[in-house]
ROGUKOL-302777 format. One record per residue (C-alpha): x, y, z. Coordinates in steps of 0.1 Angstrom, whole numbers, plus 5000, padded with zeros to 4 digits. Each point is the difference from the previous one (the first is absolute). Layout:
N
XYZ/...
END
This chain:
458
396729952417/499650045035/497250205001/501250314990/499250295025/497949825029/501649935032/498549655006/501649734978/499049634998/502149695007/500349934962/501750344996/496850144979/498150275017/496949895019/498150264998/499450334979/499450235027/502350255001/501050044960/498450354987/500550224971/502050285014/499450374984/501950295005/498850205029/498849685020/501249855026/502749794994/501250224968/503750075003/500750354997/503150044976/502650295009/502150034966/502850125019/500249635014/501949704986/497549784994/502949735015/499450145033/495950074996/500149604993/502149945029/497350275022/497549764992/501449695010/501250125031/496250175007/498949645002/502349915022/498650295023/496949904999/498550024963/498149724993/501249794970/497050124979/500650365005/503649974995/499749794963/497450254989/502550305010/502949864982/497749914970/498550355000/504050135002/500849814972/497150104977/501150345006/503750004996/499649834965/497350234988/497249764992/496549995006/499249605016/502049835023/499249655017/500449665014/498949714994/500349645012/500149664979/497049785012/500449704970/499550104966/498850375012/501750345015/497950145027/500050395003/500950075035/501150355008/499450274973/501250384999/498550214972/500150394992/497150195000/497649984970/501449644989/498749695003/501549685010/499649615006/497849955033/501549885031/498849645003/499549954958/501549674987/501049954967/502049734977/504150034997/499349844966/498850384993/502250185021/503350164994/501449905033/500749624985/501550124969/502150205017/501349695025/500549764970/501850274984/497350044967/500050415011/502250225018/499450105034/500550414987/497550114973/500350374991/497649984973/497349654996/500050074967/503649934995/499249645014/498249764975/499149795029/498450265019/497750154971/497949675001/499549915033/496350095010/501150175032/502350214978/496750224991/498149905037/501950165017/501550274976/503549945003/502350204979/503149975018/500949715029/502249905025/499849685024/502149805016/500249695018/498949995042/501249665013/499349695027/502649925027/500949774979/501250204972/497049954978/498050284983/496750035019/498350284984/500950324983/501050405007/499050204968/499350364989/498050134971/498850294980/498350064976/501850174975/503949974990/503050075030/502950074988/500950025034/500449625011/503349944994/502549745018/500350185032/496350014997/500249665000/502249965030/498150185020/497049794994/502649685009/501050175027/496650075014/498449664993/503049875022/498950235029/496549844997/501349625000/502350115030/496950175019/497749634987/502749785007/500450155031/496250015011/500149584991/502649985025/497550185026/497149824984/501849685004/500950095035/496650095014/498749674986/502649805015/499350165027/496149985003/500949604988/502049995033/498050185022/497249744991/502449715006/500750115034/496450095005/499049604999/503449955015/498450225033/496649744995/501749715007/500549874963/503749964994/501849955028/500149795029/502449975040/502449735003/501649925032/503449975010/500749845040/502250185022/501649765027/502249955025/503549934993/501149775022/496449815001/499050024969/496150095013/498350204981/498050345018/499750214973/498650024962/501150324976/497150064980/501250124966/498350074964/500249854969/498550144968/499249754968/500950234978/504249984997/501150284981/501050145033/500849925033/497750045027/502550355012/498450104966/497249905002/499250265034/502650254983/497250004966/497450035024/501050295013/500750164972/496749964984/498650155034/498549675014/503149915025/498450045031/496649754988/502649774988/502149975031/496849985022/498549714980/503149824999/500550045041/496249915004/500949694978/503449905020/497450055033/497549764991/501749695011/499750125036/496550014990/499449704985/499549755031/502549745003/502250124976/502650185022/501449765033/498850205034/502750265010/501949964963/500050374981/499550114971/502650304985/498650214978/501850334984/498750334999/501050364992/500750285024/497350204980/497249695001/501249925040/498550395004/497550024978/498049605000/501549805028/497150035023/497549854969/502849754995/499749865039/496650045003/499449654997/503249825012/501449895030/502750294999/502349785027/500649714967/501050294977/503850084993/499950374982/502950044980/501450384989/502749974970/502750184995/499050124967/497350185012/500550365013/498350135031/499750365002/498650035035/500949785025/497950145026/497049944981/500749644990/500849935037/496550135010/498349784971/501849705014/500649995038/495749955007/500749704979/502749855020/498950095034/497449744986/502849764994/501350094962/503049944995/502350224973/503449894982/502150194980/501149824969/502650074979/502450095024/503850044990/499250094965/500050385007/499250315027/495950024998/500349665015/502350075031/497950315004/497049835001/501749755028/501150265021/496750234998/497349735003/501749735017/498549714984/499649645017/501949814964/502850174985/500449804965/504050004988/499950044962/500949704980/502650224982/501949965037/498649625002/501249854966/503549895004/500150085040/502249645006/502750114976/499750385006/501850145037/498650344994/496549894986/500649795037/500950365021/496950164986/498249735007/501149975032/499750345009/496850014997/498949705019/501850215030/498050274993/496649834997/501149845035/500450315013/496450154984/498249695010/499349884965/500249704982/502349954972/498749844965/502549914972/498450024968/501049814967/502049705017/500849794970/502349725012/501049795034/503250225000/498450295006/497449875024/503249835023/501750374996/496850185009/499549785037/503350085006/499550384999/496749975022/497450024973/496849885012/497949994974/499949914959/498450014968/501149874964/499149754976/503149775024/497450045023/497049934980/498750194969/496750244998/497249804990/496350074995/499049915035/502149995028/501749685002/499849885038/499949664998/503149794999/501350355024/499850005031/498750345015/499250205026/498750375008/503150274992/501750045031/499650345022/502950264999/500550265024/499450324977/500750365008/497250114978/
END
């Protein structure tokens, strides 16, 4: 069983540790306190919902094994967890002056009645021991004193018995009957709910802590790695600009997840700066980067504020294109402005990518006044065959005219498209027509030159 009454359990599903498991007595902490008046339907259902307020999963097993002890009159209650060939005594509730198994003790299901009763050799209800041939030989019959018993089954996820909820006394009870019986079926099902549900959260926080780790060597370089896709000139087919962009070894997402899972885990902001740091380096690698040519690297809103000045600190700001998506929200623009315009009275230059595919992006044109506006491949792919994708298009090649900026298509696929895009004024391009992203930026065989100046209101 899944460690019956402790809050941490283990990947297997058996409990890793015993902390937490206790023999609860009436008048300690942790004892329910029965009210008669009560249905013991709804003091069950008190419990449960106790641990969803806050109870921890030991306290709320032990309560509900205290409340059953009491509502069928008998003098031992516990649980226990299969581990092999043995039961292991995990929470135990006994009335004052009797003794009971220890929390922690181990002994054999060869000797136990537990077994018997899951193979269907004894019934689960035993008014009377005596009544039960079985029972009158079994050495824990007369270790533990049990006149009367009742136990049933706690199970796995999986629908497997994992252990055992049984009461005891010492002495006949006429008294355990078959809603006696329910009531203990009842209650075991509570505790597998409460178990199965702390596996869930167990499972949770380790995939979680699994993830976090990932990410963590993700952030030290191991991983991932840029790849470089040219942006050129339409009509010329010269090359002035690389976007750096990351790709992660692992492929159970896509590198949108892969910054999505880092933020969740609280490491979004480390990832996002190593990854820009990364996509910088070819501008600091001699050589690597043709004089003039820039390098396009994509940043948050949030990281622009909060890291852009230890981004730059080393780079010729006048070779780096900043790009701001559309996906990303910016909550003061005022701010943002201040974090960027030091930076391109230096000679940075700032695009806005993504734009077409929704309102943060036109915002962001209109409010920063970038020097690139990037059109969404969404309004690219098909743009030869498509006369509105062509208005939009063109629309905003008029606009960018009138802001001063440059216009970049992103995503051309196919000569159509390119031929369609010169005719609307586009100036500049990027898709895997063009040339795919590569490890390094792939300059020979292009011809290129530094990305022409646009006149920008910003």
């Amino acid at each position: 069983m899944d460690q019956i009454g402790t809050d941490e359990v283990s990947a297997s599903g058996v409990g890793a540790s015993e902390v937490g498991a206790g023999e609860i007595r009436p008048g300690e902490t942790g004892a329910e306190q029965v009210d008669p008046g009560e249905g013991i339907a709804q003091r069950i259902d008190a419990v449960a919902r106790a641990h969803e307020d806050g109870t921890t999963l030991e306290d709320a097993c032990a309560r509900l094994v205290h409340l059953l002890r009491q509502h069928v009159h008998m003098e031992v209650g516990w649980t226990s967890e299969f581990v092999g060939t043995e039961q292991v005594f995990r929470i135990v509730d006994v009335e004052p002056g009797r003794d009971g198994p220890a929390v922690g003790t181990r002994t054999s299901l060869n000797d136990a009645y537990c077994s018997r009763v899951l193979n269907g050799t004894m019934p689960a209800l035993i008014p009377n021991a005596r009544d039960v041939p079985a029972a009158t030989w079994l050495d824990v019959t007369l270790a533990l004193h049990i006149g009367s018993y009742l136990g049933v089954p706690l199970h796995a996820p999986d629908g497997t018995p994992n252990g055992m909820l049984c009461m005891i006394s010492s002495g006949v009870a006429p008294q355990l009957d078959e809603h006696a019986l329910t009531t203990a079926r009842l209650v075991a099902q509570v505790i597998d709910d409460l178990h199965h549900r702390a596996l869930g959260e167990g499972a949770a926080r380790r995939e979680r802590a699994a993830l976090h780790a990932h990410v963590a060597t993700l952030c030290a370089g191991d991983g991932r790695h840029a790849v470089y896709q040219p942006i050129v000139e339409l009509r010329t087919g010269v090359a002035v600009a690389a976007e750096a962009l990351t790709r992660f070894e692992a492929s159970d997402r896509a590198p949108a997840g892969w910054f999505a899972a880092a933020h969740s885990v609280g490491l979004g902001r480390e990832l996002e700066v190593a990854a820009a740091r990364c996509a910088l380096d070819a501008l600091r690698t001699p050589g690597q980067v043709p004089p003039g040519c820039a390098i396009a690297v994509n940043l948050s809103p949030d990281l622009v504020v909060d890291a852009l000045d230890e981004l730059l600190d080393d780079v010729d700001v006048s070779r780096v294109l900043l790009e701001l998506t559309e996906y990303a929200p910016v909550v003061d623009y005022d701010r943002l402005r201040g974090a960027l315009d030091p930076h391109r009275a230096a000679g940075l230059r700032i695009a806005v990518d993504d734009t077409g595919a929704g309102y943060a992006s036109l915002n962001h044109v209109l409010l920063l006044r970038p020097d690139v506006v990037k059109v969404d491949m969404q309004l690219v792919r098909g743009v030869d065959t498509d006369p509105v994708r062509q208005a939009l298009v063109g629309a905003l090649v008029r606009f960018c005219a009138v802001a001063g900026a440059l216009v970049v298509a992103e995503g051309v696929e196919t000569e159509e498209e390119l031929v369609s895009l010169l005719d609307l004024g586009v100036d500049l391009g990027q898709g895997f027509f063009l040339e795919k992203p590569c490890r390094e930026p792939r300059w020979d065989g292009l011809p290129h030159h530094a990305l022409p100046l646009a006149t920008s209101g910003g």
